[in-house]
C-alpha positions in Angstrom: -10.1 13.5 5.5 -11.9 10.4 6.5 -9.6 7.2 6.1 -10.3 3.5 6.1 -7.3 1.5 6.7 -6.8 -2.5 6.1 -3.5 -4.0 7.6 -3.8 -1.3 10.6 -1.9 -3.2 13.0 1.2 -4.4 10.8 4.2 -2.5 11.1 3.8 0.5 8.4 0.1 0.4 8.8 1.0 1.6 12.5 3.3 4.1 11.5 0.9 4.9 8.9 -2.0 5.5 11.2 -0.3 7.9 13.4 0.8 10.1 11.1 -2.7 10.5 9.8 -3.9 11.4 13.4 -1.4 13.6 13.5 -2.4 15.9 10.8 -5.8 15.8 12.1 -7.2 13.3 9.7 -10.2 10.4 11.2 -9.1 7.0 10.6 -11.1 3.9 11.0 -8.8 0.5 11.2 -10.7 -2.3 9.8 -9.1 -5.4 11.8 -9.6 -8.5 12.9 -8.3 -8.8 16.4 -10.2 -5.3 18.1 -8.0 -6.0 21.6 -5.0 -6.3 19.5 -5.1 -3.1 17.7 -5.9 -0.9 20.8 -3.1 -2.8 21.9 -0.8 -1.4 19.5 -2.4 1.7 18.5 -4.0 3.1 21.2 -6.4 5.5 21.6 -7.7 8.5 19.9 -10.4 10.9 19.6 -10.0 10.6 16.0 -9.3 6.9 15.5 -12.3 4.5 15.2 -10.9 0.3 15.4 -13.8 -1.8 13.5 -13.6 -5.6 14.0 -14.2 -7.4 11.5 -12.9 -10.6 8.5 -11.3 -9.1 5.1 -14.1 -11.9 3.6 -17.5 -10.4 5.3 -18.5 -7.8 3.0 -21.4 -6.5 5.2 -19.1 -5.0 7.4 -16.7 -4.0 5.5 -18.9 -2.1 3.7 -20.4 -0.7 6.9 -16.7 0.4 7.8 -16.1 1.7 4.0 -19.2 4.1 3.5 -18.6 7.7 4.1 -14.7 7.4 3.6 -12.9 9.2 1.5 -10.0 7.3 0.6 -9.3 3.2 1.6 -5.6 2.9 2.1 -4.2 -0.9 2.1 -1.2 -2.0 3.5 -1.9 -6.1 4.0 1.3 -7.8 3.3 1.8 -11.6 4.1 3.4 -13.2 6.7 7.4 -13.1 6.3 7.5 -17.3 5.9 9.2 -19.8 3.5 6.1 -20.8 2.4 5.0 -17.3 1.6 8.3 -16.7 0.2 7.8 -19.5 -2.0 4.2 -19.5 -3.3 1.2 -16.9 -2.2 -2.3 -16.5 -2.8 -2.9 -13.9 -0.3 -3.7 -11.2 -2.2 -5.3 -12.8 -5.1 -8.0 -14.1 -2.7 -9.0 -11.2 -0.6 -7.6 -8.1 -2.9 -10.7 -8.4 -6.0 -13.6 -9.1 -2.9 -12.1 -5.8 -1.0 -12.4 -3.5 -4.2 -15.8 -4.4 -5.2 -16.9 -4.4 -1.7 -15.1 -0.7 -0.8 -15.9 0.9 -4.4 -19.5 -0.4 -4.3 -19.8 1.7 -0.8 -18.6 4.6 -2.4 -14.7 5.4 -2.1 -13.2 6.4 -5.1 -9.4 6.6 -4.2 -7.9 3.3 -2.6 -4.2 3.4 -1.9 -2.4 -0.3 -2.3 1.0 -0.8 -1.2 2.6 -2.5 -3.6 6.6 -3.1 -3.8 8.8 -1.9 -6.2 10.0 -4.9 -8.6 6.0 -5.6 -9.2 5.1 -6.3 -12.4 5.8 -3.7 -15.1 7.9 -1.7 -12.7 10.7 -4.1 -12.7 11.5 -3.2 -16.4 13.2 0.2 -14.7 14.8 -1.9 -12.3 18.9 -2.7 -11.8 20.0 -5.8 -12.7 20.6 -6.9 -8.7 17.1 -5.4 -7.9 16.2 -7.7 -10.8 17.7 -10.6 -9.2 15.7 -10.1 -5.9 12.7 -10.0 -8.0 12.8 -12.8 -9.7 14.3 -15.1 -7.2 13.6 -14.0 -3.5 10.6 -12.2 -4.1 9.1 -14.7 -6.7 6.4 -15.7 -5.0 5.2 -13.0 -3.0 5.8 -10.4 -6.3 3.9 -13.2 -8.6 0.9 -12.8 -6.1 0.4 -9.3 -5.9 0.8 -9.4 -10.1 -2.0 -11.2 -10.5 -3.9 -9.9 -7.6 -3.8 -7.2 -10.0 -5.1 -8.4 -12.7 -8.1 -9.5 -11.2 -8.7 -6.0 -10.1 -7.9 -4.2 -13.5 -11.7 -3.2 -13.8 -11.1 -0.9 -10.6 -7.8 0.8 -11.9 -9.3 4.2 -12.2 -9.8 4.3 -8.0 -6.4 2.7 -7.4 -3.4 4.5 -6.8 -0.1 1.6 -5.6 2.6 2.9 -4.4 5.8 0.8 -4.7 8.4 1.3 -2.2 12.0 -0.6 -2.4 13.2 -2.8 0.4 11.7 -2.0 3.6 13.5 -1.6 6.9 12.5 -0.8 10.6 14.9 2.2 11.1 14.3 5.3 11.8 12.5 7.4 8.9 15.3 9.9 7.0 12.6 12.1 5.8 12.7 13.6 2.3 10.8 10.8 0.5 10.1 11.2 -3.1 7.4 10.4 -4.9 7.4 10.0 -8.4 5.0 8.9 -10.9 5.9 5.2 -12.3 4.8 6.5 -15.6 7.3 8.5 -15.4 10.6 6.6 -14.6 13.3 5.5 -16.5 15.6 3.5 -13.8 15.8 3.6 -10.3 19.6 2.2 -9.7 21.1 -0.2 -7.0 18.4 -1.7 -4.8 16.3 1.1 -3.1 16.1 0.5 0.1 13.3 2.5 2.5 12.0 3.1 6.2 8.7 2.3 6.6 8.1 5.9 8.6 9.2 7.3 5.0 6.7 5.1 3.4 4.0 6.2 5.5 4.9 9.9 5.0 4.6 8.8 0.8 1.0 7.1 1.4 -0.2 9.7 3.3 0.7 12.3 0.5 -0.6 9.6 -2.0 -3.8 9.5 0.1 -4.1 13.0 0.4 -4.9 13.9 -3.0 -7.9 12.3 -5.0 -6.1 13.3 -8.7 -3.7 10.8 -7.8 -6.4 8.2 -8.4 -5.4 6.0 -11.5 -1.9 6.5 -10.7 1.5 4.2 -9.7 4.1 5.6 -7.7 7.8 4.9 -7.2 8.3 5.6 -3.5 12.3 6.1 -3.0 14.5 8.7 -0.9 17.3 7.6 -3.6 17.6 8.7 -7.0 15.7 8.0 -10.1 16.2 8.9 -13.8 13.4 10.6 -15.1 12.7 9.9 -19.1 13.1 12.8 -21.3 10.0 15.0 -22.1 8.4 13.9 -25.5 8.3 16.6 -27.7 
């Protein structure tokens, strides 16, 4: 599988990347600083690093035709300000998805959050809390980020993690369709090496285009099978 990856050099797009290589998969990392991302991800028979701006769409279309799945794990800088009120996504998430559908890849894999948008109505009350209060203003971004891309829902497939930590992965993650979810209690809290493994399963499978994930090695109740 041939895999275009934005956000290659942030901490889960690393862990990300590596695990593709692992199973044998080519990955080109679309980034803006090439020195840096050789830096941190080394080198690779299989691993192609592009340079180029999220905002030139020649190149990133260049970098987009002939892949088979776009997997995009931007997040914003950790700061106050972000915290507080964020446009990142909405400016740079509606240019990528015309650009990378337009070249031809018809399964794009968005890391989302859990807490996002309709997914908080299965949330906890705390989880809600953390939503609506810490998260606010990076959550209210990526909402409306994807809005503006609602035209492109048929290629998308978001998977939304809980809180992310840097320890080691646990293994075991579960993946369930958001569709399908009646409440996820407590606030999940994930490794990002589990949330690779998830997007790399998510990735893995064009059907899955279309499709919102909960991403948890916790527990979630399932609704009851409509008769």
């Amino acid at each position: 599988m041939k895999i275009l990856v934005l956000g290659a050099t942030g901490r889960t797009g690393r862990l990300f990347i590596h695990k593709a290589l692992e199973e044998g998969h080519s990955v080109t990392a679309y980034v803006r600083n090439p020195d840096k991302a050789r830096a941190l991800l080394g080198t690779h028979p299989n691993l192609t690093i592009t340079p180029g701006d999220l905002n030139d769409t020649e190149r990133l279309a260049a970098a987009s035709t002939g892949q088979d799945v776009m997997a995009s794990l931007l997040g914003q800088k950790a700061t106050v300000r972000e915290f507080l009120h964020s446009t990142f996504l909405q400016e740079r998430l509606p240019l990528i998805m015309q650009t990378v559908t337009g070249a031809g890849v018809k399964h794009c894999v968005l890391l989302s959050a859990y807490g996002v948008g309709d997914t908080v109505r299965t949330a906890s009350l705390p989880m809600r809390l953390v939503c609506k209060v810490i998260m606010h203003g990076i959550f209210t971004d990526k909402v409306k980020a994807d809005a503006l891309v609602a035209e492109y829902q048929p290629y998308i497939s978001r998977a939304h993690p809980g809180r992310l930590t840097d320890k080691p992965g646990r293994g075991g993650v579960k993946v369930f369709d958001m569709a399908s979810v009646e409440h996820a209690p407590g606030i999940p809290t994930i490794a990002r090496e589990d949330v690779a493994d998830a997007l790399l399963t998510i990735a893995k499978n064009p059907q899955n285009a279309g499709t919102d994930f909960l991403v948890t090695i916790g527990d979630a109740v399932l609704r009851s099978p409509q008769k």
